[in-house]
Every structure is written in C-alpha cells, then in structure tokens.
DRENDO-1510 file (C-alpha; in Angstrom, 1 decimal, always signed):
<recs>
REC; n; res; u; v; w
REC; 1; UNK; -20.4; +1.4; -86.8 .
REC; 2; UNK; -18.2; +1.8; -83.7 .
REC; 3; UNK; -18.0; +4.9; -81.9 .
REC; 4; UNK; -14.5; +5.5; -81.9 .
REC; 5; UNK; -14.9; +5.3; -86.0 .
REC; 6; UNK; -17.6; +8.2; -86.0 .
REC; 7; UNK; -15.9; +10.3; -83.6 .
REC; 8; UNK; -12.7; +9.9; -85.8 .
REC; 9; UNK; -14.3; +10.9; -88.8 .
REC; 10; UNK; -16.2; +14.5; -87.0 .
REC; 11; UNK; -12.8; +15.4; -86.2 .
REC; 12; UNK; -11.5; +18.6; -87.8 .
REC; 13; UNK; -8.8; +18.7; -89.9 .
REC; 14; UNK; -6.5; +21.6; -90.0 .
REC; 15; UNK; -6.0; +22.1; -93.7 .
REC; 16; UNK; -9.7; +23.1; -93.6 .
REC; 17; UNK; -8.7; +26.2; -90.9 .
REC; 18; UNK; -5.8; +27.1; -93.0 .
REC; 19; UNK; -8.3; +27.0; -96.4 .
REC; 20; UNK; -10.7; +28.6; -94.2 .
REC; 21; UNK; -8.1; +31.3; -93.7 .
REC; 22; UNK; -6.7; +31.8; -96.7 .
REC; 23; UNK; -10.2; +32.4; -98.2 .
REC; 24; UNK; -10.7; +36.1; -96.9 .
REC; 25; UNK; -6.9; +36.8; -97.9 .
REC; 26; UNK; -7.4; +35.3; -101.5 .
REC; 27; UNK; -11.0; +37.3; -101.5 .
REC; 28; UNK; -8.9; +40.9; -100.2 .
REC; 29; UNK; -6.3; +40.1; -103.1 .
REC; 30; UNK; -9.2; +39.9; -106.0 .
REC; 31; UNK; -10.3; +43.2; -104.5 .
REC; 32; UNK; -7.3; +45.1; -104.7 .
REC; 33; UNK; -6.2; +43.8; -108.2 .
REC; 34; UNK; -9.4; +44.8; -109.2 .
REC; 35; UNK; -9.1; +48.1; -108.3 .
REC; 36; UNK; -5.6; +48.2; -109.6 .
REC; 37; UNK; -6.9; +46.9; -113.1 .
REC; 38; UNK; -9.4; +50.0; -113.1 .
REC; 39; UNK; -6.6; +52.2; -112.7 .
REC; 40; UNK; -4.3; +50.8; -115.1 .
REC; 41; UNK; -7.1; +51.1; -117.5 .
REC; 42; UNK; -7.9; +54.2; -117.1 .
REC; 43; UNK; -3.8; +55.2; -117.6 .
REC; 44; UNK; -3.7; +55.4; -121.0 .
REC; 45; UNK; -6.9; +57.8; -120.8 .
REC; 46; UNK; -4.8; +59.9; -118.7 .
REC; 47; UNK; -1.4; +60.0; -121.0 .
REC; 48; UNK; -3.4; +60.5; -124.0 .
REC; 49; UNK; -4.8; +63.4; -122.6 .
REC; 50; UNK; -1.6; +64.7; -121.0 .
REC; 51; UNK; -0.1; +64.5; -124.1 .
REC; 52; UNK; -2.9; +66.4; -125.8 .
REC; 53; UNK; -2.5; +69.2; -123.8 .
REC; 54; UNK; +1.1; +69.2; -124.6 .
REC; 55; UNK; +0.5; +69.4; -127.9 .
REC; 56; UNK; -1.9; +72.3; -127.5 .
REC; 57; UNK; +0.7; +74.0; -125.8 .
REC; 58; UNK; +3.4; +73.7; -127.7 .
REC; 59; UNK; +1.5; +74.7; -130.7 .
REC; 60; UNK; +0.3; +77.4; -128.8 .
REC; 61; UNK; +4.4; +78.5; -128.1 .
REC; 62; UNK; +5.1; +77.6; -131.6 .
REC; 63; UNK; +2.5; +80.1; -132.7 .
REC; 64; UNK; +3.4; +83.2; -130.4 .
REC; 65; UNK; +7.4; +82.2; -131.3 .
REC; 66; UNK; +6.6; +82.7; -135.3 .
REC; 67; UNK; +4.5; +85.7; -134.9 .
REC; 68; UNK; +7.4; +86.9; -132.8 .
REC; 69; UNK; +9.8; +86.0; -135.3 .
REC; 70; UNK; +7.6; +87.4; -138.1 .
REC; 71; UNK; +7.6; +90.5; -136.6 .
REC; 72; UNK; +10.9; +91.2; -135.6 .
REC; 73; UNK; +11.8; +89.8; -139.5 .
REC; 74; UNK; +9.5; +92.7; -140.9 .
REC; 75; UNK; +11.0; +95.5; -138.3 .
REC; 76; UNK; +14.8; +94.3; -139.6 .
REC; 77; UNK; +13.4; +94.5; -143.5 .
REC; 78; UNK; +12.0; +98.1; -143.0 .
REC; 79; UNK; +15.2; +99.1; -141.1 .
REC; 80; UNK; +17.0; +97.7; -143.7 .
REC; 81; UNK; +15.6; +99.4; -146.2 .
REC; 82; UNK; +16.0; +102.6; -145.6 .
REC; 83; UNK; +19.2; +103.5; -147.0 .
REC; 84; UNK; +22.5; +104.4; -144.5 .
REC; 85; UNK; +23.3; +107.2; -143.5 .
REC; 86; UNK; +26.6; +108.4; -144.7 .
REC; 87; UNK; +29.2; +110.4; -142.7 .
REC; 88; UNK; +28.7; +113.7; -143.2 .
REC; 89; UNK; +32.0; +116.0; -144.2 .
REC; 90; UNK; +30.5; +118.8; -142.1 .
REC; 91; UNK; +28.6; +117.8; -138.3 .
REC; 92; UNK; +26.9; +120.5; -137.6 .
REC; 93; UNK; +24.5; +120.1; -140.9 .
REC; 94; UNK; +22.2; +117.6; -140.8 .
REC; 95; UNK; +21.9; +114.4; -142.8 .
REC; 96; UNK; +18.6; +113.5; -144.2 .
REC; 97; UNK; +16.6; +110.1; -144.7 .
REC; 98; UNK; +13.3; +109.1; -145.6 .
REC; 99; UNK; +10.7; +108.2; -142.1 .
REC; 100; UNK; +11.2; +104.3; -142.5 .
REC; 101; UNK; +7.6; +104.0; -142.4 .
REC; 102; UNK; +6.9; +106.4; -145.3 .
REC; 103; UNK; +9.7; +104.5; -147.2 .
REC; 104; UNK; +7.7; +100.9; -146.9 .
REC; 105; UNK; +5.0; +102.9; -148.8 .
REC; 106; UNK; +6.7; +104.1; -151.6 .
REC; 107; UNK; +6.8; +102.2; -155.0 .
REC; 108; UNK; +8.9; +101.5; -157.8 .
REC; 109; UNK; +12.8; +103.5; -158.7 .
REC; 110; UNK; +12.2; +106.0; -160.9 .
REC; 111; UNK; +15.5; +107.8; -162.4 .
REC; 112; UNK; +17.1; +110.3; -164.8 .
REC; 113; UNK; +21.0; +110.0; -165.5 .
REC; 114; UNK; +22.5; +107.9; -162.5 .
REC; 115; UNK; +20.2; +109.6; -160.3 .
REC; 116; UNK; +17.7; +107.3; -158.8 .
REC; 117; UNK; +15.0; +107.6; -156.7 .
REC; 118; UNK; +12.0; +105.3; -155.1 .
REC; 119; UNK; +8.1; +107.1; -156.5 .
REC; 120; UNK; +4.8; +107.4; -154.6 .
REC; 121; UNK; +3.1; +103.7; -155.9 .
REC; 122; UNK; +0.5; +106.0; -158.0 .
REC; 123; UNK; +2.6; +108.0; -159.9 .
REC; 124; UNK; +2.9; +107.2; -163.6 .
REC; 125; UNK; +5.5; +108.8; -166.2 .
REC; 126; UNK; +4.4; +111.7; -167.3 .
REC; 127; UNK; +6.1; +113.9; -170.7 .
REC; 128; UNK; +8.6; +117.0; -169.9 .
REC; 129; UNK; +9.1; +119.5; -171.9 .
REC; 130; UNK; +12.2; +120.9; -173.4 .
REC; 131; UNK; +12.5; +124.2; -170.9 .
REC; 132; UNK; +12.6; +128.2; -172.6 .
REC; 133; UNK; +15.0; +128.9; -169.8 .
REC; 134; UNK; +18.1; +126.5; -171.3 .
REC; 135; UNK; +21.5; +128.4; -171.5 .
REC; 136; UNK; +23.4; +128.0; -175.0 .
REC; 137; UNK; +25.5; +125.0; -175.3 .
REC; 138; UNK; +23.7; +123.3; -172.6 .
REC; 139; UNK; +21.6; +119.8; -172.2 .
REC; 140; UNK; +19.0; +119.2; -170.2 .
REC; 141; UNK; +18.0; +115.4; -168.9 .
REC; 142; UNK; +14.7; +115.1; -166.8 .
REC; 143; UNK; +12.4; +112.7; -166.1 .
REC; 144; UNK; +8.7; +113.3; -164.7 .
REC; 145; UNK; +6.0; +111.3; -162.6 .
REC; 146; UNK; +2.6; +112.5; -162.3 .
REC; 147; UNK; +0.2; +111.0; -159.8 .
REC; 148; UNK; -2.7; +109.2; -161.5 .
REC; 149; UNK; -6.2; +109.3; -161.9 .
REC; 150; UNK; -6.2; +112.7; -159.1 .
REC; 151; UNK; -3.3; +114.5; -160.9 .
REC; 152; UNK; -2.8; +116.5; -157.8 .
REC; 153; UNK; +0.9; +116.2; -157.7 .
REC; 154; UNK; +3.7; +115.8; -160.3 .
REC; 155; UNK; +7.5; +115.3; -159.4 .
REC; 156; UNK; +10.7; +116.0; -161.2 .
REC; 157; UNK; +13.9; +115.0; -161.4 .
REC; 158; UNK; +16.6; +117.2; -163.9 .
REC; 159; UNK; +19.7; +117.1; -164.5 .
REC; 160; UNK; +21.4; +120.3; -166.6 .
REC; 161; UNK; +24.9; +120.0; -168.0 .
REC; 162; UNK; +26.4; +123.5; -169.1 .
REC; 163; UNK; +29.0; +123.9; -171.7 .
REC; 164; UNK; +31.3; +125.3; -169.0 .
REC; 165; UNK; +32.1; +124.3; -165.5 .
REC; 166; UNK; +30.2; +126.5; -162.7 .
REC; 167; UNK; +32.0; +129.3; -161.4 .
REC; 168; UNK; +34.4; +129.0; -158.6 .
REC; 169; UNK; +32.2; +131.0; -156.4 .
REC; 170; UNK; +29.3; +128.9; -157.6 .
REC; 171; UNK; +26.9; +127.6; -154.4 .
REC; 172; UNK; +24.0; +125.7; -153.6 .
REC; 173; UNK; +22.2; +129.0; -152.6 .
REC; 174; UNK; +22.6; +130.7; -155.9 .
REC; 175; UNK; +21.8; +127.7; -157.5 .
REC; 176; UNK; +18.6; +127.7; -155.5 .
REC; 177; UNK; +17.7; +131.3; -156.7 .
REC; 178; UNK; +18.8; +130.2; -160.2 .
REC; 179; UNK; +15.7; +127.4; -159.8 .
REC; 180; UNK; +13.3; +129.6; -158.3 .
REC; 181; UNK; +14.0; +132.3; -161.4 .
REC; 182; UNK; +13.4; +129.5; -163.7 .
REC; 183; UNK; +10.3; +128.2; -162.3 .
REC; 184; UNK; +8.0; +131.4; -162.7 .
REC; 185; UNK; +9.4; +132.5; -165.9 .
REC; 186; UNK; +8.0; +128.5; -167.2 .
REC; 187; UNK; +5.0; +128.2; -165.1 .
REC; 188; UNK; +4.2; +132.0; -164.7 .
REC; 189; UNK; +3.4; +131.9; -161.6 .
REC; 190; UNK; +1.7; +134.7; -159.2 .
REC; 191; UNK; +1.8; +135.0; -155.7 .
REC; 192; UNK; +5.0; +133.0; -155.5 .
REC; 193; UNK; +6.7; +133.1; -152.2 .
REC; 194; UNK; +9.9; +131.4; -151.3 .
REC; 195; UNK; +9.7; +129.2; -147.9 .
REC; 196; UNK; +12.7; +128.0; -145.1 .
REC; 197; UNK; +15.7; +126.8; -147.0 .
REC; 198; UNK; +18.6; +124.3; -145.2 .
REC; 199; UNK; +21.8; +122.4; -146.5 .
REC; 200; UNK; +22.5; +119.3; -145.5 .
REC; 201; UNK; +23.8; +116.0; -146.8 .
REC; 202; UNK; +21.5; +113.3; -148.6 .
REC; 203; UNK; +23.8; +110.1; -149.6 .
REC; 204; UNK; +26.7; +111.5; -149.0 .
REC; 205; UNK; +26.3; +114.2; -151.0 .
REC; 206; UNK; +25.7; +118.3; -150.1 .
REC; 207; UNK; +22.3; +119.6; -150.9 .
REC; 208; UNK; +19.8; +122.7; -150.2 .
REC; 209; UNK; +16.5; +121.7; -149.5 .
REC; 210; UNK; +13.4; +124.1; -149.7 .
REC; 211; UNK; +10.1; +124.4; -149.6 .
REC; 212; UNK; +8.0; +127.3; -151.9 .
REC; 213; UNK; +4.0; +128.0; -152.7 .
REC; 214; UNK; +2.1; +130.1; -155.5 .
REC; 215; UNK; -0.2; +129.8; -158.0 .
REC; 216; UNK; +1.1; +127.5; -160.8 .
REC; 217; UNK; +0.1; +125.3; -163.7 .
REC; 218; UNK; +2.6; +122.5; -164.0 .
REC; 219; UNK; +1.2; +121.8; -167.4 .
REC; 220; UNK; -1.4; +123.0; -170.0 .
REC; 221; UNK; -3.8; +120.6; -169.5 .
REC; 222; UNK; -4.1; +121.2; -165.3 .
REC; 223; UNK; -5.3; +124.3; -163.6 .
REC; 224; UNK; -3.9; +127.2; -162.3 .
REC; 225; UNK; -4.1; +126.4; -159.0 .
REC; 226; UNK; -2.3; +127.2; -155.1 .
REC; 227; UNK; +0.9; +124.7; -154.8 .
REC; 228; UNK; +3.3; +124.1; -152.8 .
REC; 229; UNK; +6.5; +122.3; -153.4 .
REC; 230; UNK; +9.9; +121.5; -151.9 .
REC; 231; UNK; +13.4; +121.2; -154.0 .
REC; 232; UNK; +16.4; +119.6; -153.6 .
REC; 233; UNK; +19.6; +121.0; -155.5 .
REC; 234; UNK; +23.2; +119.5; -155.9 .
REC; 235; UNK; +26.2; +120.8; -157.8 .
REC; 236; UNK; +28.4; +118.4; -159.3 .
REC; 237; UNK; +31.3; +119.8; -161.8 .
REC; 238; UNK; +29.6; +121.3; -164.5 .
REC; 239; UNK; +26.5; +119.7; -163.6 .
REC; 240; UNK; +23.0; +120.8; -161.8 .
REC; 241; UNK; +21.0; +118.3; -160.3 .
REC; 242; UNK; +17.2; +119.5; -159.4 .
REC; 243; UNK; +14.7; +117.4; -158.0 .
REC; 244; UNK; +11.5; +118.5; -156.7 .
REC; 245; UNK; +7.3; +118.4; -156.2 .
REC; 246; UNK; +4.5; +120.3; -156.9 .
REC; 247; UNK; +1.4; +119.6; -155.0 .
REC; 248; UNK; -2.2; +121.0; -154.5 .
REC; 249; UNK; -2.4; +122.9; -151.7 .
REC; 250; UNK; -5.0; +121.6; -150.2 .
REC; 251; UNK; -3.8; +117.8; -150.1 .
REC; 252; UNK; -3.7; +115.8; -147.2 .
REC; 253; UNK; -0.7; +115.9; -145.0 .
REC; 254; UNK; +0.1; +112.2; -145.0 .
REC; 255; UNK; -0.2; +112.8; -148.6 .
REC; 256; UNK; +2.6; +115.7; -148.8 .
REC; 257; UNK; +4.7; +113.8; -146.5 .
REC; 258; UNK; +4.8; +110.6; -148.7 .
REC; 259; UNK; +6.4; +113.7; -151.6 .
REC; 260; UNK; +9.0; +114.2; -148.9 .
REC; 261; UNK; +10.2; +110.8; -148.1 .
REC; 262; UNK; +10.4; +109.9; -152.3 .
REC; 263; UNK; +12.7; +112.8; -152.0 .
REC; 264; UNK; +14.9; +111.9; -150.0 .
REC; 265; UNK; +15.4; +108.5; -151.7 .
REC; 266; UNK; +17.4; +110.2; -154.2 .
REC; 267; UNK; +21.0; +108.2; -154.7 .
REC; 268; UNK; +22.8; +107.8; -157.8 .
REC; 269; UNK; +22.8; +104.1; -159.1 .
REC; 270; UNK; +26.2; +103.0; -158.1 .
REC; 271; UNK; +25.3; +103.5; -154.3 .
</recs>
C-alpha cells in the first residue's frame, strides 16, 4: 500500500472533533433534564399537599365562622325573647322585665282570663279554691301552679271582678292592703310582716310590686311553714288582677329569683 494512501486514511476528520464536542454538551443536557424530571415529579406531591393544608384551613375558618354565627344567633334569640319594654306614661317609675337569662329558663305559658304568663319548667297545675274572703256579687277566676315533686313553692294568678266599678279614689296601694288582709284571714298566718313595696309599669300597664314573709300553709296538705312571697297587683275597671308566690324560706336564691322573673312575664294574650 503506498504511503501517501495510509497517511490519507490516519488523517482526522473534523466531524469527529465536532461529535467529540457535542458529546459532553449532549451528556450536560441528560443531566439537567434529569434533574428537571425529578422535580416535576415531585410537583404534584407538593400541590396536593398545598391544597390539603388549604382545606384544613378553610375548614378550620368554616368552623370558628359557624360557632361564631351560632353564638351570636343564640344571644339575638334570648334578646329577642324577652318581651319589649313599653313606654312608660310616667318616667320617673321604673319599667320591669324578666333577667334574659332567667327568662331562657322558664317553661311553658301558663294563664287565667287574658292574662298570661311563662312558669318555672317544674311547676304543674295545681286546684284553687273558691276564697271565704269574696265580696257579694263578685267572681273570682284564678289559676294555680305548684312546683313538683319538692312542693316548696306554689304561684297564683287571680283575677276578681266586683259587681261595681272600684271607687274613684281606688289605688294600687289600697288594693295592696286589700291582698295582704285577704291572705292571713285564708292562710292564717302568724308572724306576717309586710316587706318594700314599688309601682312601676310591667307591659305597659301600672302595677305595685311587693315582697312579704310569715308563717303560712298554702294548702291543707303542706306545712305550716316560714314563706316569703312577692305580689304583683293591677287595677283595671271593675277588675283586680293579683299575681304572686309563695316560697319556703329557706330555698335557694337562684331558686327565688327564677319566681321573680315568671313574674314579670305577665302580659295579657293580645300583646
């Protein structure tokens, strides 16, 4: 073989240097989009757990937003049910309504007439009696609610209709004496003492509101025991509207306040 012919064919040839080249480039390339397939991989590990955590905090917000929303709805509700206040004729005596919170634990309505008034949850209807004490030519409506099993406390709601209309001079503090006169001479009681006595308005309406103790049987199958009670008195026309409670002494005060606030409940039914 000639010389020329073998030094011909050791020659390099340039698309070797440019393969030679290219081959780290191509090798740098397979690196990088390896790396780049790793990471787009791991992307939807990433957004799935982002958007777990989203959810977890949303429901989190969700959560706080109904118990906020719940407990605002239950505020409104207990407000609510308290009953308005009505504008009273005279300012400078006061207007009375049940404590809202002693009102969400009352019970049922109770009434007598178109009086109405919400009860104590464990008070039951109890029998009243025709009273001694009834003028001539009179009625006498009442209704009665005696708490049950303890029988520690009954309340009483009466209306009395006389056969004429009051006297002119008629008033809510004679009508309170007029009370008090009729409940020793029926219950006999001893030791009877009269307590702090107000007027004021109670739906709209004037009342007297007092309080009074002794020893008293509210019925012949209970003890003579200490009481205490409160009354509330309207006049209306010819009409004498009495409500009131007898309690042991010795209850509880939550107990005596719960009396207090189904007291003040009383409306009549077209208010």
């Amino acid at each position: 073989m000639p010389a020329s012919a073998s030094a011909k064919r050791a020659a390099p040839n340039p698309r070797d240097w440019l393969a030679a080249e290219a081959a780290p480039q191509q090798a740098g390339a397979t690196i990088q989009w390896r790396k780049r397939k790793k990471r787009l991989s791991a992307l939807p590990v990433i957004l799935v757990g982002a958007a777990g955590c989203l959810v977890v905090v949303g429901a989190i917000w969700a959560a706080q937003q109904i118990t906020q929303a719940l407990k605002a709805l239950s505020q409104e509700q207990a407000a609510a049910a308290v009953p308005s206040p009505q504008p009273s004729p005279d300012p400078s005596q006061p207007t009375w309504l049940p404590d809202a919170a002693l009102h969400a634990q009352l019970g049922d309505e109770g009434g007598i007439q178109q009086y109405r008034l919400r009860l104590p949850r464990q008070f039951e209807p109890f029998p009243v009696r025709q009273p001694a004490w009834l003028p001539k030519g009179s009625s006498y409506y009442a209704a009665s609610w005696l708490e049950a099993p303890e029988r520690r406390a009954l309340i009483v709601a009466s209306v009395t209709k006389h056969a004429n209309a009051q006297p002119a001079d008629d008033n809510l503090e004679a009508a309170l004496e007029r009370f008090y006169d009729r409940l020793q001479r029926n219950v006999r009681a001893t030791r009877f003492a009269k307590g702090a006595s107000e007027t004021g308005f109670l739906a709209g309406e004037p009342f007297i509101k007092a309080s009074f103790s002794g020893r008293m049987r509210f019925d012949e199958d209970l003890p003579r025991v200490d009481r205490s009670g409160q009354v509330l008195i309207h006049l209306e026309e010819n009409s004498e509207v009495a409500i009131y409670f007898l309690c042991n002494a010795d209850v509880d005060r939550d107990f005596y306040r719960r009396l207090e606030a189904s007291l003040l409940t009383l409306r009549t039914s077209g208010r």
